[in-house]
N, C-alpha and C positions, 0 to 999 in steps of 0.2 A: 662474533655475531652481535648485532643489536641486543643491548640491554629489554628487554618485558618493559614497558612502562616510562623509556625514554620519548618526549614530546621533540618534533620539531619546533623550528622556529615559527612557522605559522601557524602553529597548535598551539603553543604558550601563548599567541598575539590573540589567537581567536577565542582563548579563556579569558584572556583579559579584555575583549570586546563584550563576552557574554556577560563577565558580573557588572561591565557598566551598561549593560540594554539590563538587565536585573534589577540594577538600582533604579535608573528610569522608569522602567515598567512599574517597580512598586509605588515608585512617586505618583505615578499616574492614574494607579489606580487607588492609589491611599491617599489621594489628594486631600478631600475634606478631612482624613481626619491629624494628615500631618502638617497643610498648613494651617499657623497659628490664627490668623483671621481670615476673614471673609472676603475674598476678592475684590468684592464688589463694595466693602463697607468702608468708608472714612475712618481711621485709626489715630491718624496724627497731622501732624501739622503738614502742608504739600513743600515739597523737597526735603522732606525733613534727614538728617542725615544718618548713616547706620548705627546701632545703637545697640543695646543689650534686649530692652522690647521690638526692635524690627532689625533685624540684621543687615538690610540690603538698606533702609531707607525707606523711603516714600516717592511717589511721584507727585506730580502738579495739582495734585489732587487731593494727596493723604495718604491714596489705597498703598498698604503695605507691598511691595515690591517682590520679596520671597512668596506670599501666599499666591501673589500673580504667576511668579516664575514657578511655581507646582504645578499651579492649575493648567499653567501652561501649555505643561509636556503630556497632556492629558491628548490638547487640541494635536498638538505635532505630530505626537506618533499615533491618534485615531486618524488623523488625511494622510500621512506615508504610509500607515499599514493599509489601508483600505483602498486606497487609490495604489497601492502595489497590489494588493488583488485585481480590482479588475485587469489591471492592465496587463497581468500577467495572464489570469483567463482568456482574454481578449486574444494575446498575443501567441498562445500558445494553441487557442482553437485553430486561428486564422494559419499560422505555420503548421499546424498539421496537416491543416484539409488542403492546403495549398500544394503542399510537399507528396502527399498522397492522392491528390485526385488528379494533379497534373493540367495539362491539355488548357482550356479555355479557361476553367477556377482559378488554376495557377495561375496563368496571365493578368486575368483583370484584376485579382488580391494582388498581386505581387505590383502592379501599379500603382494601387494605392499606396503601400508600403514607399516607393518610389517618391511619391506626391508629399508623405508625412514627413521622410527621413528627409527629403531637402529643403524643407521649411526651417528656418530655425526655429528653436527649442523657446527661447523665453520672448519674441516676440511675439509667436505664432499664440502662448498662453495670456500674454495680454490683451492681444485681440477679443478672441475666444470668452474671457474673464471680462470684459467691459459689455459684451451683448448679452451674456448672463446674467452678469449680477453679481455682486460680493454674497458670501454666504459659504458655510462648507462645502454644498452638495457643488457650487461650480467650481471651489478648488479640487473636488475627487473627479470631477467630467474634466477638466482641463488638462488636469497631471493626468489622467489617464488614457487622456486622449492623444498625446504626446508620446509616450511613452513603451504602447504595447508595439510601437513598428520594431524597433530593433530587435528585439527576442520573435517577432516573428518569422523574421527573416532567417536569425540562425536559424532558430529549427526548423524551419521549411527546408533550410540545406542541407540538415540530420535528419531529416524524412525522407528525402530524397535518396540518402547513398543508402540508408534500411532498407526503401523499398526494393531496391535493386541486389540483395543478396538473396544468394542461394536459398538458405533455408525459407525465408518469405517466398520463393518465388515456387516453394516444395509447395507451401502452403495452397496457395491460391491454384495452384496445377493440382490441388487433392478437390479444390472446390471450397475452399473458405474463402467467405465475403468479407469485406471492408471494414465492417465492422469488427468481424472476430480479430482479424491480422492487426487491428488498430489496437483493440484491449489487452491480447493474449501478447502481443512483439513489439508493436510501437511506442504502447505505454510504456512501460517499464523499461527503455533506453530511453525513451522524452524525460521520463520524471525526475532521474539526477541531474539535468542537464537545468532543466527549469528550478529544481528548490534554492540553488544560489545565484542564479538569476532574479525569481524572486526577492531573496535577501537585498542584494546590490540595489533593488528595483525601490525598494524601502528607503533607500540612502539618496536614492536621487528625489525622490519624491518629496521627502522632508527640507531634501533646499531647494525645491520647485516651491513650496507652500510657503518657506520661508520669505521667501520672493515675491508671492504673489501678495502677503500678508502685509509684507514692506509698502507694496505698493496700493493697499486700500481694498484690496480683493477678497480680503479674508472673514470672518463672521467677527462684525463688528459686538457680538455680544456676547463671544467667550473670546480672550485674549492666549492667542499661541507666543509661542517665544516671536516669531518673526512681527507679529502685532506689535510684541511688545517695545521692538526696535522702532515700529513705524511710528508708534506715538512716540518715542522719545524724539525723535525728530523732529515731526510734526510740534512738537509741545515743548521747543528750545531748552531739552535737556543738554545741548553742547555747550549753551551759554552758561553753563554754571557747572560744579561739580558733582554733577547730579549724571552724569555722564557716564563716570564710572562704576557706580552700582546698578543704573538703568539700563546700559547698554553691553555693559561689558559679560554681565551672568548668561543672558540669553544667549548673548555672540558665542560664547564657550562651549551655553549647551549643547548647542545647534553642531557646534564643529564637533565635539565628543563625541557625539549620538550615531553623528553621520561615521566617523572614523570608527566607533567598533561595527557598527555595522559593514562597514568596507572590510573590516578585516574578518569578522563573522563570514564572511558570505566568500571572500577570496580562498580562508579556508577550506569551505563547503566544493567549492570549486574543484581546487586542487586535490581534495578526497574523490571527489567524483571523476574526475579524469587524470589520472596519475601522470600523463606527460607532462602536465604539468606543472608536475614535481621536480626540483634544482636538485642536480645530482650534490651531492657536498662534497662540498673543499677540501674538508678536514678527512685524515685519514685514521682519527685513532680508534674505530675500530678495527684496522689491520695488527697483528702480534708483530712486536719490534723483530722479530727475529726473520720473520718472513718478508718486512719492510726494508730491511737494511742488513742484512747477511748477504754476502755477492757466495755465489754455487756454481760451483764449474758446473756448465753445462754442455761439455764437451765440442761444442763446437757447432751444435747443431741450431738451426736455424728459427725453430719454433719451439716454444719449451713452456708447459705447462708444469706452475707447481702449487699444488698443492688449493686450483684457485676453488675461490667461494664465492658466489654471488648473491646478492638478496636484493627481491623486490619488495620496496614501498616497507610495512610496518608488520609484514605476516611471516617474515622471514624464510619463504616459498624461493628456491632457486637453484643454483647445482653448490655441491658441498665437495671441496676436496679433490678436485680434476688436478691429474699429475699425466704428462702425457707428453712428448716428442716426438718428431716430425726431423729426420734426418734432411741433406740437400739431395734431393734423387728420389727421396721417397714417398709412396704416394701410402696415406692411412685413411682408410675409409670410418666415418664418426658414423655408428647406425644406432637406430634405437626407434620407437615409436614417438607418435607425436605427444610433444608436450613433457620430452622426455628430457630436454637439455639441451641438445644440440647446437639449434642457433643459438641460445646465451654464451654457448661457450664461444662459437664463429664470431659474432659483435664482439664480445670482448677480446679475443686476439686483435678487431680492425677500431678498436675504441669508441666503436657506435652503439654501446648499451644501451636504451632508452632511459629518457632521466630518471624516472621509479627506481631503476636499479644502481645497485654500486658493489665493488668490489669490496668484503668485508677481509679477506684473509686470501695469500697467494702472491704468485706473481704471473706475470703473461709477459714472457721474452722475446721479443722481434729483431733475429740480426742482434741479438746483445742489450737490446733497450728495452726496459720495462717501460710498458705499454702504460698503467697504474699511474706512471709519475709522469708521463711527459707530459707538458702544456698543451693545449690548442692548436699553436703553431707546430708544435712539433711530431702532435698528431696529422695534424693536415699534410707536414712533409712526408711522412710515413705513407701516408695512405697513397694508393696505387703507384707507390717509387719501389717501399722494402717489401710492401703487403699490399697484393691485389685482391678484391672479391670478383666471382662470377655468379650475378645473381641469377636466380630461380626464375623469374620471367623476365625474359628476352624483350620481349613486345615493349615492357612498362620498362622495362629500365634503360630505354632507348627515345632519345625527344622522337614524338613521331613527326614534325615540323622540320624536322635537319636530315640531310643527307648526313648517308655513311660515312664519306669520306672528312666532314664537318666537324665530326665529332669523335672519329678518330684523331684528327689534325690536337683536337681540344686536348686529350688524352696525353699527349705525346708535351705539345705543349706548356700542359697544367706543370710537372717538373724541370722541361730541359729548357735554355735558350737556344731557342731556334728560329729562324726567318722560315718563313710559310712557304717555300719550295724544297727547306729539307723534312720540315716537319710533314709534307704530302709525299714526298721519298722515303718516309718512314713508315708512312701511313700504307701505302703500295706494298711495304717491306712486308710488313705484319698481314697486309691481307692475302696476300702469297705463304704466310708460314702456316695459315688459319686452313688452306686451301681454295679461297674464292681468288676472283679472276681480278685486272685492274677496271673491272669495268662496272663493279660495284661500286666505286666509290661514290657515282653519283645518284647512287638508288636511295627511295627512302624506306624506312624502316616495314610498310606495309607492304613493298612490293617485292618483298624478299619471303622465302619460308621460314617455318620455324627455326629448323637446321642450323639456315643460314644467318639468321636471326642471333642464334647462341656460338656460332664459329663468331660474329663480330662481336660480341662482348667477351669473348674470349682472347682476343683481337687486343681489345681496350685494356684485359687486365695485364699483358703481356707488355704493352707497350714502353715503360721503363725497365723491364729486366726485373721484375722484383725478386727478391731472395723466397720469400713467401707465397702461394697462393690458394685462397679459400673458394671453395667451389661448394656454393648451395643448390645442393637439388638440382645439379645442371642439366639433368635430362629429363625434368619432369614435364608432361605435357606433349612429351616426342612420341613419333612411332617407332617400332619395334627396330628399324633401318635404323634409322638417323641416331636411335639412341645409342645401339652399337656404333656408327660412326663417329661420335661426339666425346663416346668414352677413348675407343683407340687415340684419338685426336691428344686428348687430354695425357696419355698414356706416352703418348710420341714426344707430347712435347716438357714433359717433365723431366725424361731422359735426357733431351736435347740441350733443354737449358739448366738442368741439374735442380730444380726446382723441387723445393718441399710444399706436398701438395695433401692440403687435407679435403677430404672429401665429406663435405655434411648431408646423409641420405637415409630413408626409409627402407631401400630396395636392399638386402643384404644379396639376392642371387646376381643383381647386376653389379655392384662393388667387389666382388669375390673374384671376378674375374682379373679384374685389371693390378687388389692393392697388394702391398706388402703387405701391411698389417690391417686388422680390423678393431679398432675399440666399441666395444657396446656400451650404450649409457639406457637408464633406466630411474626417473623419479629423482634428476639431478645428480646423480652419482655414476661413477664411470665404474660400472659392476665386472669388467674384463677386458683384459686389451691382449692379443697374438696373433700369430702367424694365419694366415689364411688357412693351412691344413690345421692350424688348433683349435680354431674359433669354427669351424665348420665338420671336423671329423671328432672331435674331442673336446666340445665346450665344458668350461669346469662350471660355473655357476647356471642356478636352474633356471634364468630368465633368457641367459645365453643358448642355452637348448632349448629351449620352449621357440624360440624368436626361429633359430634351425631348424629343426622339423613344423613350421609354420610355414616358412617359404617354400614355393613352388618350383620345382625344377622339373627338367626334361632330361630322363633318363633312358640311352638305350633299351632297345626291347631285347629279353632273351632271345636266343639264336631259336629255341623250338619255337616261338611266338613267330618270328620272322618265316621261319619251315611253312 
């Protein structure tokens, strides 16, 4: 397991962003009384060079160089924080109301966004900044004028898929207004999305000013870092070696400031949204003995040992899954939601989401730990030795391509073949599935549900794999078709001698068809046996409790029938 207290790599990066926005900030704010002289006052002679009384120098003028460069960062980060407020207000009012109001608001906002975003960025602020006027207040209208389109747009597209879930949609059908479903739902998924947006938003800002300050734009009567570049220019500091203490400090600052803030706000990010997150490389939280101990595992196909998963930094995930899957045999994975199941189903197919990782175990495929393969080796695995059958039919099918298209892809993705045996293959599979040859040219919405999940059942069979994982494959069916889809599944694991695990909720409907049943519960696999153990004799109390919770249909006594 993860150590308590171990930093990633963009956690170490983003500390080390924060003590130097730290030091800035106190420069900034402790300007007067940490620099040595007065910005604005004559000290020594003009160019004069660095010394033990002015460290940086002089410019053309006298004015001590270091006290300018404090005062500086005063100007810098007041227009990148301030002009990342609005812009971010700006950008996140406009993507909200866009994203939730829809219809004609949506359009004409989302226009403008349109009209902003393809304008380029620093001529469109030069413009903008010469009809104004040099001064701060045009360099916080300009940068921020620039800069709220792009964060509106995302989140106008995170307001959009919000508004369309279920529970929103409970809401507004009980009779909450706009307002409530804005403060009570929207907010609070908008507001991680936006604080490292914000941050980032600070970074560009500070080299929008810096730029604009080079160019004359900036409040000629307090000197920012980018100022201070402009007068070196303007005032033939290249000509002399005056160059390097006038130009070079600012140039640093400016690139510093921006870079922990880049990595501040990157990591802010990647906390907020865990896909984010790089699975790691390094394996040494797995125990050497579980890494590199080969165990007979008798031959069988699918071989759980011992694995552990964990998400992100809470250490939340399954502990300890030991579990087999013969060739023939079909085990049903049941449990309540949230209970493990699919972590353990991804991790047999090596599709964990990046948040997680395997800390301890192994996951055997056909003989191959899952844990070590490459990329490549994964992608060869996947639908050759180990097939999934996902949970919706609908969505896991282009709905733009025929049947037959995409079976063809299927067949293809592993074997070489010229595109009239791989459509001979494709006919094969939809004859074993039980549809006719005359689906191949349908698309995905003109078919049923049924028929829908016989074709991605279709798709997982099509290399023969030794393996195959089957999520939830009859959710969303009728009482028919589900019993149809199970026999199906039942027939054809026999057929092709297929180790077939089953990932499901339903323990009345698994019971029929498996060998075995394993219960999972809170990451942990609390009981695994025979269909008459797990169902007339469960030994642990969640495994009973989960049994006389399911519903069955049980003969009437014979006097009830009288």
């Amino acid at each position: 397991m993860m150590a308590v207290g171990t930093k990633t790599r963009s956690q170490r990066l983003a500390l080390a962003g924060t003590v130097v926005l730290s030091v800035m900030a106190v420069c900034a704010v402790a300007a007067p009384w940490l620099s040595p002289y007065d910005p604005a006052e004559r000290v020594t002679r003009p160019f004069a060079s660095p010394s033990g009384q002015h460290w940086l120098g002089a410019d053309d003028v006298g004015h001590d160089l270091l006290s300018i460069l404090i005062h500086g960062a005063r100007i810098s980060l007041f227009v990148g924080v301030v002009a990342a407020i609005v812009s971010t207000v700006v950008g996140t009012l406009v993507g909200v109301v866009a994203g939730y109001a829809r219809g004609a608001v949506d359009t004409v906002l989302m226009r403008i966004v349109d009209v902003v975003l393809s304008l380029p960025v620093l001529p469109l602020t030069i413009v903008i900044g010469v009809f104004a006027g040099p001064g701060l207040q045009t360099q916080v209208l300009v940068i921020s004028s620039v800069l709220w389109a792009g964060m509106a747009r995302e989140l106008r597209a995170q307001v959009l898929t919000l508004r369309e879930r279920d529970h929103i949609e409970a809401e507004r059908a009980m009779g909450a207004g706009p307002l409530y479903v804005l403060r009570r739902h929207i907010a609070p998924a908008v507001v991680p999305l936006v604080v490292p947006q914000f941050v980032l938003t600070i970074k560009t800002a500070i080299l929008l000013e810096a730029s604009l300050a080079f160019l004359g734009l900036g409040d000629i009567s307090a000197a920012s870092w980018g100022a201070m570049l402009s007068m070196a220019h303007s005032r033939n500091a290249f000509l002399t070696d005056a160059w390097l203490w006038w130009v070079l400090p600012p140039g640093i600052a400016i690139a510093i400031t921006v870079l922990a803030f880049a990595l501040l706000g990157n990591a802010i990010e990647e906390k907020s949204r865990p896909m984010l997150l790089r699975r790691r490389k390094s394996r040494r939280q797995v125990p050497l003995a579980t890494a590199t101990t080969e165990v007979d595992t008798g031959g069988d196909p699918l071989v759980l040992e011992g694995l552990t998963v964990v998400y992100g930094e809470d250490g939340r995930g399954t502990t300890d899954v030991s579990l087999t899957v013969a060739a023939g045999e079909l085990v049903g994975l049941v449990g309540e939601s949230g209970s493990g199941k699919s972590t353990v189903a991804a991790a047999v197919l090596g599709l964990l989401p990046a948040a997680a990782h395997i800390t301890a175990g192994r996951v055997l495929v056909s003989g191959g730990d899952v844990a070590k393969m490459t990329p490549a080796e994964l992608r060869g695995m996947r639908g050759n030795r180990v097939s999934l059958i996902p949970q919706e039919a609908l969505s896991a099918l282009n709905p733009v391509r025929s049947i037959g298209s995409q079976l063809d892809e299927a067949v293809l993705a592993h074997r070489a073949l010229g595109r009239a045996e791989a459509r001979a293959r494709t006919l094969e599979l939809l004859g074993q599935v039980g549809l006719g040859a005359d689906r191949v040219a349908a698309y995905p919405h003109q078919l049923s549900g049924g028929m829908r999940q016989r074709v991605v059942i279709a798709m997982a069979l099509a290399n023969d794999p030794d393996v195959l994982i089957a999520d939830e494959p009859t959710s969303g069916l009728d009482v028919l078709r589900e019993v149809e889809v199970l026999a199906l599944l039942d027939e054809l694991r026999v057929r092709h001698s297929l180790a077939l695990l089953v990932v499901t909720h339903n323990l009345p409907v698994i019971e029929r068809i498996a060998d075995r049943i394993a219960v999972m519960k809170d990451g942990e696999l609390v009981e695994v046996g025979t269909v008459a153990q797990i169902t007339d004799a469960p030994l642990h109390p969640y495994t009973r409790h989960l049994v006389e919770s399911a519903p069955r249909l049980r003969p009437a006594p014979q006097e009830a029938r009288l």
